[in-house]
N, CA, C and O atoms as a DFTB+ gen file, in Angstrom:
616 C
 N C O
     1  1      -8.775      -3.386      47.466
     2  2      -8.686      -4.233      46.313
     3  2      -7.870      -5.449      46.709
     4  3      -6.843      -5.342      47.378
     5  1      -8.381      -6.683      46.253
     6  2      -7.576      -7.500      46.546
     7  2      -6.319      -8.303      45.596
     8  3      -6.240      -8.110      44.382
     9  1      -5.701      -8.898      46.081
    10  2      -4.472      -9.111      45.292
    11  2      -4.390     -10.411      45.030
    12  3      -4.376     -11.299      45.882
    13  1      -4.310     -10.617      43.335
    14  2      -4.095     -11.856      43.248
    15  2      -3.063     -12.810      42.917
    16  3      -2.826     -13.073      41.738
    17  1      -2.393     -13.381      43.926
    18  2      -1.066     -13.801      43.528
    19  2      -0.462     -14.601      42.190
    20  3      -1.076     -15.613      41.853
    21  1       0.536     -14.262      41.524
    22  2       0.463     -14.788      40.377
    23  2       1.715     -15.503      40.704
    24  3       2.455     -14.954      41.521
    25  1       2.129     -16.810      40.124
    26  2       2.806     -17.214      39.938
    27  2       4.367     -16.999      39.456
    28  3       4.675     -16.849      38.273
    29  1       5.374     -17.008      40.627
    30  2       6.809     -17.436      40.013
    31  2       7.517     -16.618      38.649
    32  3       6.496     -16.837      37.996
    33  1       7.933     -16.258      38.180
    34  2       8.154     -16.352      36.439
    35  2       6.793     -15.556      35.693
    36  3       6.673     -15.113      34.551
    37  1       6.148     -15.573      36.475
    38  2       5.351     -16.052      34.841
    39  2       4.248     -14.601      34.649
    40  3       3.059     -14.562      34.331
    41  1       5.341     -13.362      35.034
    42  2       5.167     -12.068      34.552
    43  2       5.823     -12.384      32.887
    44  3       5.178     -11.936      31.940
    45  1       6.801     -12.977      32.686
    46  2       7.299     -12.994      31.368
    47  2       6.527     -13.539      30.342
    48  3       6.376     -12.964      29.264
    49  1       6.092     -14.484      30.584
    50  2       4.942     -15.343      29.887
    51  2       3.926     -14.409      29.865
    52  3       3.631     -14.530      28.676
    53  1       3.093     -13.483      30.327
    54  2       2.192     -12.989      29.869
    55  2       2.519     -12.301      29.107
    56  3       1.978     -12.330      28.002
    57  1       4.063     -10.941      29.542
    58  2       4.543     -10.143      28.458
    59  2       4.578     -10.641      27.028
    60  3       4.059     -10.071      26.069
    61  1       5.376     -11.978      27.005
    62  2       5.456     -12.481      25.895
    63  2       4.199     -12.615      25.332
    64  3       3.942     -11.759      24.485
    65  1       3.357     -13.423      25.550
    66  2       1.787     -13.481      25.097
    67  2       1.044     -12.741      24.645
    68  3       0.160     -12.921      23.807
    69  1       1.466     -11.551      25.357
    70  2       0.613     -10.309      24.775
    71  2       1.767      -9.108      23.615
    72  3       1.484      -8.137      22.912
    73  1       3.009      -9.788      23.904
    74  2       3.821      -9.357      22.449
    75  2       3.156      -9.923      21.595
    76  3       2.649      -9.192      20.744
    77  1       2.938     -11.261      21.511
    78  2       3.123     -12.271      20.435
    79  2       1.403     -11.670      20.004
    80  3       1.081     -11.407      18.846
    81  1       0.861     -11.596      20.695
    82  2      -0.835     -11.040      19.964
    83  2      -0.815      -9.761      19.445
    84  3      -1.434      -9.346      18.465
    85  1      -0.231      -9.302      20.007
    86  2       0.038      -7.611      19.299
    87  2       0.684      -7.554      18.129
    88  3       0.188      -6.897      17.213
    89  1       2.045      -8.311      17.939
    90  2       2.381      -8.425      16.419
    91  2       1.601      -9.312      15.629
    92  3       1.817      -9.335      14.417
    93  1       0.543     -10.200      16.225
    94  2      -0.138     -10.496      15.049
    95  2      -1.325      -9.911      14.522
    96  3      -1.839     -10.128      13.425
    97  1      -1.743      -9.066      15.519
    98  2      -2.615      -8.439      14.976
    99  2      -2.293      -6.706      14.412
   100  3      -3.087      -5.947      13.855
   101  1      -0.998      -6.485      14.756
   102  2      -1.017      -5.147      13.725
   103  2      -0.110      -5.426      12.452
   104  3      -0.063      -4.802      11.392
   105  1       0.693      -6.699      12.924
   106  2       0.926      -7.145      11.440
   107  2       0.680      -7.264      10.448
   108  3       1.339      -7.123       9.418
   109  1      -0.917      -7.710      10.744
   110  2      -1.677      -7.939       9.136
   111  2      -2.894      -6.433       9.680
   112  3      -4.041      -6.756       9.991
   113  1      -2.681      -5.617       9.711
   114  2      -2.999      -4.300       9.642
   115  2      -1.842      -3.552       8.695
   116  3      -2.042      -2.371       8.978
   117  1      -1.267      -3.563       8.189
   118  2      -0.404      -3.023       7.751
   119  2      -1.024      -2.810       5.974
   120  3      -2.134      -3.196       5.608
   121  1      -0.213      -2.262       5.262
   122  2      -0.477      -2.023       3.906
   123  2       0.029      -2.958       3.071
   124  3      -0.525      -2.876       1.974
   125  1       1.270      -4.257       3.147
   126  2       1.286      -5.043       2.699
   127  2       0.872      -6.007       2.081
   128  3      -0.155      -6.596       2.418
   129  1       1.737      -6.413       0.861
   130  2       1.348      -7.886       0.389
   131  2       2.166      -8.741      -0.094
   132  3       3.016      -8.675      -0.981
   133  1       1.799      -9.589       0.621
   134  2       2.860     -11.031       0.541
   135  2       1.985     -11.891      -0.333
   136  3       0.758     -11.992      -0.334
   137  1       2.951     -12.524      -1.125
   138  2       2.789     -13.207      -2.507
   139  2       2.104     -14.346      -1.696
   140  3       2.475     -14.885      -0.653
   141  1       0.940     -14.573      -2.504
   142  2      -0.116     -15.680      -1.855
   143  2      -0.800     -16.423      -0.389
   144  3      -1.442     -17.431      -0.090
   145  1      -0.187     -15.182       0.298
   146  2      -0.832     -15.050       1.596
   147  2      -2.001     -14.113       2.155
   148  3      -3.059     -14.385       2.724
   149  1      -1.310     -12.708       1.716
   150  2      -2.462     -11.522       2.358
   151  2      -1.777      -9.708       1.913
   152  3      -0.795      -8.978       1.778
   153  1      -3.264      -9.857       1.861
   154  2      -2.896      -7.933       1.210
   155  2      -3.414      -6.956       2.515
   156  3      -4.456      -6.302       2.478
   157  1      -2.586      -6.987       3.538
   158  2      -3.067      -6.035       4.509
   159  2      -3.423      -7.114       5.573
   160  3      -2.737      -8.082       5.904
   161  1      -4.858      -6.671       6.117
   162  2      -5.698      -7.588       7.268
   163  2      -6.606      -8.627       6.407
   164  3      -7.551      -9.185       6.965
   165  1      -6.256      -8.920       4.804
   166  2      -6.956      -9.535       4.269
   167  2      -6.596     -10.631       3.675
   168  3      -6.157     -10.526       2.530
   169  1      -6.688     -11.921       4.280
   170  2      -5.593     -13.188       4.469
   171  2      -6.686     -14.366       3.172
   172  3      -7.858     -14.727       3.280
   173  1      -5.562     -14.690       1.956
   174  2      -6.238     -15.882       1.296
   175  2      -6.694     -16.882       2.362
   176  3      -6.213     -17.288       3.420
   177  1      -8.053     -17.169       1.519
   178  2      -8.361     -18.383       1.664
   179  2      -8.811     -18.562       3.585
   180  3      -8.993     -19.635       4.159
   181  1      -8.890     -17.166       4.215
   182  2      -8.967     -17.386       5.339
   183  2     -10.057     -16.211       5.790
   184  3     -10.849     -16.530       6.676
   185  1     -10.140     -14.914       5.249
   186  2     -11.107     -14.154       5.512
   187  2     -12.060     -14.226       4.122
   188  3     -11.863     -14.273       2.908
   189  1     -13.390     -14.205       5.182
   190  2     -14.540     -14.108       4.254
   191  2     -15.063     -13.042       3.304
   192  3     -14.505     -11.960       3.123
   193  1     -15.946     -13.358       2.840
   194  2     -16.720     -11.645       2.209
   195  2     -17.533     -11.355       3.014
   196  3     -18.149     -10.338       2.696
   197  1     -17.867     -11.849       4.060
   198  2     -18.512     -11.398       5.120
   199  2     -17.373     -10.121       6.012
   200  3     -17.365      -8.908       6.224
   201  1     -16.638     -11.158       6.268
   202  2     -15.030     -10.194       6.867
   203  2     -15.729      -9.050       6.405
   204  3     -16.550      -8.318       6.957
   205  1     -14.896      -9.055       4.532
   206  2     -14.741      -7.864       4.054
   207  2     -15.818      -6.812       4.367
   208  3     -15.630      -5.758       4.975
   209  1     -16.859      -7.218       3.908
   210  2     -18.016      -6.631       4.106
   211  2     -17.924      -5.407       5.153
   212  3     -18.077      -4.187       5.090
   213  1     -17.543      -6.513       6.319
   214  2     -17.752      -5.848       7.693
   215  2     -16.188      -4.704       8.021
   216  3     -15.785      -4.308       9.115
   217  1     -15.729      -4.488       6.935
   218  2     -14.384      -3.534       7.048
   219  2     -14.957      -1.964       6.294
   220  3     -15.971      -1.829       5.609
   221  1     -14.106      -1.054       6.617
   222  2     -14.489      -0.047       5.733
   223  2     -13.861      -0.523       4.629
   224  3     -12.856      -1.229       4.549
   225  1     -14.795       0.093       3.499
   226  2     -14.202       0.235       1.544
   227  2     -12.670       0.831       1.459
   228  3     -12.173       1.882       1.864
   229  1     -12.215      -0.155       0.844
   230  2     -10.860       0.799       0.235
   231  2     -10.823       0.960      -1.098
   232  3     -11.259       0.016      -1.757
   233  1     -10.473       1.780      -1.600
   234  2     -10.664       2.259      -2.816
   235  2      -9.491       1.192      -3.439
   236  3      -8.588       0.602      -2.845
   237  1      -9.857       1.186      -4.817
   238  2      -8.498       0.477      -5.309
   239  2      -8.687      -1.019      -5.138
   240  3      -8.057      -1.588      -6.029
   241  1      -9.421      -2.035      -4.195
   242  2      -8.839      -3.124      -3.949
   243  2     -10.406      -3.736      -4.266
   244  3     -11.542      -3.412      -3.920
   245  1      -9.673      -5.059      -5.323
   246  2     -11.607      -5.826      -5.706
   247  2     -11.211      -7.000      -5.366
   248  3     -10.013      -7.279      -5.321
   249  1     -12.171      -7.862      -5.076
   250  2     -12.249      -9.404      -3.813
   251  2     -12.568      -9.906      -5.054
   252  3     -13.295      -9.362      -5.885
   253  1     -11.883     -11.178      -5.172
   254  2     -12.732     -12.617      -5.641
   255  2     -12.821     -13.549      -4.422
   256  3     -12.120     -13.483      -3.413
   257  1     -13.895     -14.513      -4.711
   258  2     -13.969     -15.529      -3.735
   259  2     -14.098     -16.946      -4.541
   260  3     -14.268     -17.342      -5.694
   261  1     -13.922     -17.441      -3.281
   262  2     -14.266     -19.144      -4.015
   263  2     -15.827     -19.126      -3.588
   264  3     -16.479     -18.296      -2.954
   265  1     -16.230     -20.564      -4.277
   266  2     -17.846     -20.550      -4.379
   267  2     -18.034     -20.616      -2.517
   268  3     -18.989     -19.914      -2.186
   269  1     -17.367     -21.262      -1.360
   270  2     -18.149     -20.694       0.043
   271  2     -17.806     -19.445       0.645
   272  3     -18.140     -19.058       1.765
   273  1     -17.134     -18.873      -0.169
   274  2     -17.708     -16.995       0.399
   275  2     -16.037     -16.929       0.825
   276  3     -15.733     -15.894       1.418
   277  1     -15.081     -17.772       0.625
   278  2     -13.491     -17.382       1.646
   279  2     -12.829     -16.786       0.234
   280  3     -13.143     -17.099      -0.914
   281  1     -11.842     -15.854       0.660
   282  2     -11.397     -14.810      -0.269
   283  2     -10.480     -15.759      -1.136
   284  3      -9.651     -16.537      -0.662
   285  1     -10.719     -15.601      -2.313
   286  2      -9.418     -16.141      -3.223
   287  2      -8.651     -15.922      -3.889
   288  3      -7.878     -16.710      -4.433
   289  1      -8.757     -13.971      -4.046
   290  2      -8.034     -13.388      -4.672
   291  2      -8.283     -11.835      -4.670
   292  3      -9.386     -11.320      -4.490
   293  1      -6.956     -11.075      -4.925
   294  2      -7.368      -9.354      -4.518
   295  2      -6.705      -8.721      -6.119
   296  3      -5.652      -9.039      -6.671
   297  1      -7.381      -8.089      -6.405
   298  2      -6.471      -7.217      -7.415
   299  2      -6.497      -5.666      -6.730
   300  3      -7.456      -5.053      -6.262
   301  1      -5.360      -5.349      -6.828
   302  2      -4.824      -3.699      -6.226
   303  2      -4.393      -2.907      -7.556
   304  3      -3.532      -3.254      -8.365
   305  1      -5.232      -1.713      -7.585
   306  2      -5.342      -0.839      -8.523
   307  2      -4.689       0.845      -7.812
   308  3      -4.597       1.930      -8.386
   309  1      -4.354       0.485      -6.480
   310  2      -4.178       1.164      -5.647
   311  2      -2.537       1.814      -5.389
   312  3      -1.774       0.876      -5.160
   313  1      -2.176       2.498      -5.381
   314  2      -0.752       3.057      -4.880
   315  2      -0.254       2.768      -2.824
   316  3       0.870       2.693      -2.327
   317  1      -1.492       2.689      -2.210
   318  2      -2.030       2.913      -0.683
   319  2      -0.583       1.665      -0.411
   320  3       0.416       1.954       0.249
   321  1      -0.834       0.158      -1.166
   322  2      -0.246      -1.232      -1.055
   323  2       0.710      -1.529      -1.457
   324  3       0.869      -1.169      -2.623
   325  1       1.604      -2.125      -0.975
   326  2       3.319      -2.587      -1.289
   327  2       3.362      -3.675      -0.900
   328  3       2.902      -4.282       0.068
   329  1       4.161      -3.975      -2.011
   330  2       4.648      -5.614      -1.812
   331  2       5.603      -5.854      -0.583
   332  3       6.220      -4.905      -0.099
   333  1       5.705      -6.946      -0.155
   334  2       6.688      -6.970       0.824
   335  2       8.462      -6.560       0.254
   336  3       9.523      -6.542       0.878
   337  1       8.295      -6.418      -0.461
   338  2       9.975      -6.000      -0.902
   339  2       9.587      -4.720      -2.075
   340  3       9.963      -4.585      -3.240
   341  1       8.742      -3.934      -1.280
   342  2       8.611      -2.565      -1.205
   343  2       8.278      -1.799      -2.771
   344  3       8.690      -0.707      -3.163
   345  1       6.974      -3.253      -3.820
   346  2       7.017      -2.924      -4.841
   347  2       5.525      -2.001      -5.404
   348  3       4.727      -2.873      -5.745
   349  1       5.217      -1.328      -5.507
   350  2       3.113      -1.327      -5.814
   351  2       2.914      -0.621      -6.994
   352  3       3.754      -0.834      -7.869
   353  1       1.912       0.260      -7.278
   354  2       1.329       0.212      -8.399
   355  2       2.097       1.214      -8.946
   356  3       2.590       2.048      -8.188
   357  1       2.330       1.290     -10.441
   358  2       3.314       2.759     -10.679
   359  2       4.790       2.057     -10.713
   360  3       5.552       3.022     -10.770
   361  1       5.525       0.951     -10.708
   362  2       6.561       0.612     -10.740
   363  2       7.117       0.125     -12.214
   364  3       6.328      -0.260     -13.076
   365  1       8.475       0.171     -12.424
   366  2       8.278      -0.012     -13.769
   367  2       8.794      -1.714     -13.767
   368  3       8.907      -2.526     -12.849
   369  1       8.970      -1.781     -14.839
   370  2       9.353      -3.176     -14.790
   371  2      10.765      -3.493     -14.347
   372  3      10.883      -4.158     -13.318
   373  1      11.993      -3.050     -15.077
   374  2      13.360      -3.099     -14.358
   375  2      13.020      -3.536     -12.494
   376  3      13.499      -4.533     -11.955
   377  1      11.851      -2.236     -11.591
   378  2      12.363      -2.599     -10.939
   379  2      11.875      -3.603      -9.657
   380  3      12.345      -3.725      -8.526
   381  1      10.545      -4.373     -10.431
   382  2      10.099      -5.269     -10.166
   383  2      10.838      -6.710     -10.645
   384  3      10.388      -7.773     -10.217
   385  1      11.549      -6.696     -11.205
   386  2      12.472      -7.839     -11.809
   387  2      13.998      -7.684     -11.030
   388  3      14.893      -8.527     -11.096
   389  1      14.054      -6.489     -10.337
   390  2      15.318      -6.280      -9.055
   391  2      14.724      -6.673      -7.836
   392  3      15.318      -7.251      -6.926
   393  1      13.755      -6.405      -7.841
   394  2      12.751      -6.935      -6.060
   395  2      12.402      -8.479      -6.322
   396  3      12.765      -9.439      -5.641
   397  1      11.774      -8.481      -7.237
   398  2      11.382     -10.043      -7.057
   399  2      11.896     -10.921      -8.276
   400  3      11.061     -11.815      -8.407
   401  1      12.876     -11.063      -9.207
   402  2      13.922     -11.035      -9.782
   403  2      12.608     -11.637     -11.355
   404  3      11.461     -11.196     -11.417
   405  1      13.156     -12.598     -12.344
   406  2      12.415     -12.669     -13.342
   407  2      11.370     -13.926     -13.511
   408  3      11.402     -15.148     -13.371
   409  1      10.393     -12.881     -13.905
   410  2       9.037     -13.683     -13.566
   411  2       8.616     -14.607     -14.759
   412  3       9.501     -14.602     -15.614
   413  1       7.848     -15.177     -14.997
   414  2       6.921     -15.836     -15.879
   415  2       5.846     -14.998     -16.919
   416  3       4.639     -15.051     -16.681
   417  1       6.392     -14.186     -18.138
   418  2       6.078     -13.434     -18.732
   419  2       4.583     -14.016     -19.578
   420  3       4.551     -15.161     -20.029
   421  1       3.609     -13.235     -19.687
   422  2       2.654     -13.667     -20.342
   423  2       1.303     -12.922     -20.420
   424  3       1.248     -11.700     -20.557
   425  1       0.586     -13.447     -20.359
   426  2      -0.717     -12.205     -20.580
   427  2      -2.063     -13.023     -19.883
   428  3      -1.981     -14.192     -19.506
   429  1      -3.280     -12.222     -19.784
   430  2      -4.159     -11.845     -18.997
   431  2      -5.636     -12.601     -19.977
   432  3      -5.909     -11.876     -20.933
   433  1      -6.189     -13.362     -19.917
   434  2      -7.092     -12.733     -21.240
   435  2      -8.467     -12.426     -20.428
   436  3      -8.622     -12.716     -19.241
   437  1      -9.345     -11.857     -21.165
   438  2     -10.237     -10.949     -20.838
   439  2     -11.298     -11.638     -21.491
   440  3     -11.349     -11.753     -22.715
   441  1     -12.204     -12.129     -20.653
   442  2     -13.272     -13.250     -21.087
   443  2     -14.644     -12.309     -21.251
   444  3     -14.539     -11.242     -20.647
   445  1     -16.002     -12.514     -22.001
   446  2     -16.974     -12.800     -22.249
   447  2     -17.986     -13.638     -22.816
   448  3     -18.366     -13.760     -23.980
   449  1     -18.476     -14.393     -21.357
   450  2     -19.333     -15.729     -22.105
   451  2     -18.563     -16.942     -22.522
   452  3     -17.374     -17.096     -22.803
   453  1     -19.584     -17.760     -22.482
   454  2     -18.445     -18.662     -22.945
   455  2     -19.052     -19.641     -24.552
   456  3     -20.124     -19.192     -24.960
   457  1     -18.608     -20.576     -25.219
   458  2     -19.060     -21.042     -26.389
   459  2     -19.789     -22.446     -26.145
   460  3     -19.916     -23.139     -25.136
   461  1     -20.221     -22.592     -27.479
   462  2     -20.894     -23.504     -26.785
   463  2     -20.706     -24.824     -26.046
   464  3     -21.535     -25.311     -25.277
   465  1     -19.131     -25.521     -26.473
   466  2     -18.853     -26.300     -26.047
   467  2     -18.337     -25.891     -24.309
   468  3     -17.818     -26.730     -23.573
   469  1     -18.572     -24.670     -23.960
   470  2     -18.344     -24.367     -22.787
   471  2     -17.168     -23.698     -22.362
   472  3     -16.781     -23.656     -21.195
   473  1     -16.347     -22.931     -23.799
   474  2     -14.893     -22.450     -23.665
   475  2     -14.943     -21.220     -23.388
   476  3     -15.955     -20.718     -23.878
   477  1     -13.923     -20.050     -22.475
   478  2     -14.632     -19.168     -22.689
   479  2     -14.559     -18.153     -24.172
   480  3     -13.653     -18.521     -24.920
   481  1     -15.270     -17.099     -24.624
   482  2     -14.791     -16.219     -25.155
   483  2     -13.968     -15.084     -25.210
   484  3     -14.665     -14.078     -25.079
   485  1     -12.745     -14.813     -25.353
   486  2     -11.461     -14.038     -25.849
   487  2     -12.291     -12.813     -26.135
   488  3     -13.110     -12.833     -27.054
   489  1     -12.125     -11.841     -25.450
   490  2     -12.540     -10.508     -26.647
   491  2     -11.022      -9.510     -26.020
   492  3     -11.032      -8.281     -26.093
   493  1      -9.977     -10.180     -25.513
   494  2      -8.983      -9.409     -24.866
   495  2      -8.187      -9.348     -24.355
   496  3      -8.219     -10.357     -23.650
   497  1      -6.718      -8.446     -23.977
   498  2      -6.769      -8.953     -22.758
   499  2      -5.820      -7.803     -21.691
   500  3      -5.450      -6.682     -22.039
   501  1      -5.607      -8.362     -20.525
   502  2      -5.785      -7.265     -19.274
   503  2      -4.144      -6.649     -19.290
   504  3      -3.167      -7.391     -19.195
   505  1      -4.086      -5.578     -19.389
   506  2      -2.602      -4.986     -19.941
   507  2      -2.248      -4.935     -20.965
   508  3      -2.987      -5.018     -21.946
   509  1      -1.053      -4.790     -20.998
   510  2      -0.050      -5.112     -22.126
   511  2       1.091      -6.460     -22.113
   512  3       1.520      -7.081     -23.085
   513  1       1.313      -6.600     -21.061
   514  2       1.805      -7.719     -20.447
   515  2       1.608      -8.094     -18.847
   516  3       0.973      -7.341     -18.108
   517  1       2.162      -9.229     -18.412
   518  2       2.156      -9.769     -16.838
   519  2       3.038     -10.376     -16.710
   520  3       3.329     -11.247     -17.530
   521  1       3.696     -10.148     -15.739
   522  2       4.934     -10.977     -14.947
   523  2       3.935     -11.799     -14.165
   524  3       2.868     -11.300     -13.806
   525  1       4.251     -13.007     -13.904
   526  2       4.153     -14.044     -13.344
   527  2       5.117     -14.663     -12.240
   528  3       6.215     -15.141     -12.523
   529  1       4.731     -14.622     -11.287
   530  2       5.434     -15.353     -10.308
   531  2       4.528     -16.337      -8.759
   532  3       3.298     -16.309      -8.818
   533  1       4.946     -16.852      -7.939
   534  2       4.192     -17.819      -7.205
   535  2       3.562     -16.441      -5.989
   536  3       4.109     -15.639      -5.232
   537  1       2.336     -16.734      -6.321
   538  2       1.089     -16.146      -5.334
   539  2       1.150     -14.449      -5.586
   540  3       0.602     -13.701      -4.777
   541  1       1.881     -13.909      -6.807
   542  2       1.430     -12.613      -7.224
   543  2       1.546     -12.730      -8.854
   544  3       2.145     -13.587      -9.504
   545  1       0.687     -11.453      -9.378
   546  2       0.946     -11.285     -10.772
   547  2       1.135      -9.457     -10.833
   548  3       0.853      -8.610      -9.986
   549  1       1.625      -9.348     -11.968
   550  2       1.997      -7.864     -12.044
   551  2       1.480      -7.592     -13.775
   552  3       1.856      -8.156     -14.803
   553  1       0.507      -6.525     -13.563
   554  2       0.088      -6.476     -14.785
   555  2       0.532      -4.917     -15.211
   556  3       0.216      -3.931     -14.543
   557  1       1.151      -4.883     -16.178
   558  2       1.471      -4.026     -16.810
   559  2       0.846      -2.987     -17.816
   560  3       0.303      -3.694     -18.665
   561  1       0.674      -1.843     -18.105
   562  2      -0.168      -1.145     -18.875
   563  2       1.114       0.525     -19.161
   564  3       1.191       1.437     -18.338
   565  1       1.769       0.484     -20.232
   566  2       2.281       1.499     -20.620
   567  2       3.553       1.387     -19.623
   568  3       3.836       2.132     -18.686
   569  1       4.188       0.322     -20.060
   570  2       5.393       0.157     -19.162
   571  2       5.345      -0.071     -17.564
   572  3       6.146      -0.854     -17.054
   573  1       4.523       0.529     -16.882
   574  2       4.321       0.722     -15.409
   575  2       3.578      -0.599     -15.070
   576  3       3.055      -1.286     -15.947
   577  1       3.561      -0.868     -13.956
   578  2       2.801      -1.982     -13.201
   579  2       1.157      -0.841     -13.113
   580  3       1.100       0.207     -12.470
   581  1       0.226      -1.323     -13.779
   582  2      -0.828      -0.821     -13.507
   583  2      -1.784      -1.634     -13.151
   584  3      -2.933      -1.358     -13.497
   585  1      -1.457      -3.088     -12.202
   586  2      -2.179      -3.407     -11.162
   587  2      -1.174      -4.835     -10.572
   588  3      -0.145      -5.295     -11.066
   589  1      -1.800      -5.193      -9.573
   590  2      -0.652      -6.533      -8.804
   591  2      -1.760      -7.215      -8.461
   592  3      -2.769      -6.598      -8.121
   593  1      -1.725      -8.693      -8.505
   594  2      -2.758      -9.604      -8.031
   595  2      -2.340     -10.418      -7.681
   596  3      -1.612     -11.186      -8.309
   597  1      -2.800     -10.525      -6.148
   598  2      -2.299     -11.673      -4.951
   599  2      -3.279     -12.922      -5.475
   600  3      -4.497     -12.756      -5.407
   601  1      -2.825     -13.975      -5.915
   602  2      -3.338     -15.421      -5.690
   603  2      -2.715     -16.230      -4.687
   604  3      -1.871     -15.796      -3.903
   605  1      -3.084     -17.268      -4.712
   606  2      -2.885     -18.399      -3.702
   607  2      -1.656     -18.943      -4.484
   608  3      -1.666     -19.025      -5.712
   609  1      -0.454     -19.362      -3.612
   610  2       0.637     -20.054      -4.449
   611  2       0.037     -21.259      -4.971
   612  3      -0.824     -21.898      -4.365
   613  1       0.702     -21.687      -6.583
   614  2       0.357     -23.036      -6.130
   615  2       2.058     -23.968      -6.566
   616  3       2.183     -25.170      -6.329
């Protein structure tokens, strides 16, 4: 076999290189979600529904997209996912307002159709309440967080 001489130093530089690819790719393997970035390996605004497609199903987790197919939003119905400051479904409120301190209180509404001037129609809405904060929402149902939804900050 022959040997190919490598350069000076620059055993470190590859180590490093191939650190630096390894934490990025089991990084976003993980069960996480960071407020308006990514829920797992599933990054706003950057993986497709094609991506998704091409992943196995997880139970618990539904895609919106924008109109060219790139993800624009996840709702987690799931226990599997945690927030980055260790919050997910089943939490009560106290201690989502200790992790990510006090949010933007408000509600959900729950559309069908829209009128004729083009508004939509109200028949509802999603919880009982929602905390609000930049690139997540926390929707509430019987005190508990009974779902979290990663948006895009704005």
């Amino acid at each position: 076999m022959k040997r190919v001489p490598i350069a000076r130093g620059s055993h470190g530089l590859i180590f490093i290189v191939l650190v630096v690819g390894l934490v990025g790719v089991l990084g976003a393997a993980d069960n996480v979600v960071v407020p308006g970035v990514r829920c797992g390996a599933y990054i706003l605004g950057k993986t497709t529904e094609r991506d998704v497609q091409a992943m196995p199903e997880v139970k618990g987790l539904e895609f919106q997209y924008s109109r060219s197919g790139v993800l624009d939003s996840v709702v987690l119905t799931t226990r599997d996912y945690h927030t980055d400051r260790q919050i997910r479904v089943g939490a009560t409120e106290d201690e989502v307002v200790r992790a990510h301190g006090r949010g933007k209180v408000g509600n959900i509404d729950l559309t069908k159709g829209t009128t004729v001037d083009g508004s939509p129609v109200v028949v509802g809405k999603v919880g009982d309440k929602v905390l609000f904060y930049p690139g997540i929402e926390f929707v509430f149902s019987k005190q508990r967080v009974w779902a979290i939804v990663l948006v895009p900050k704005s």
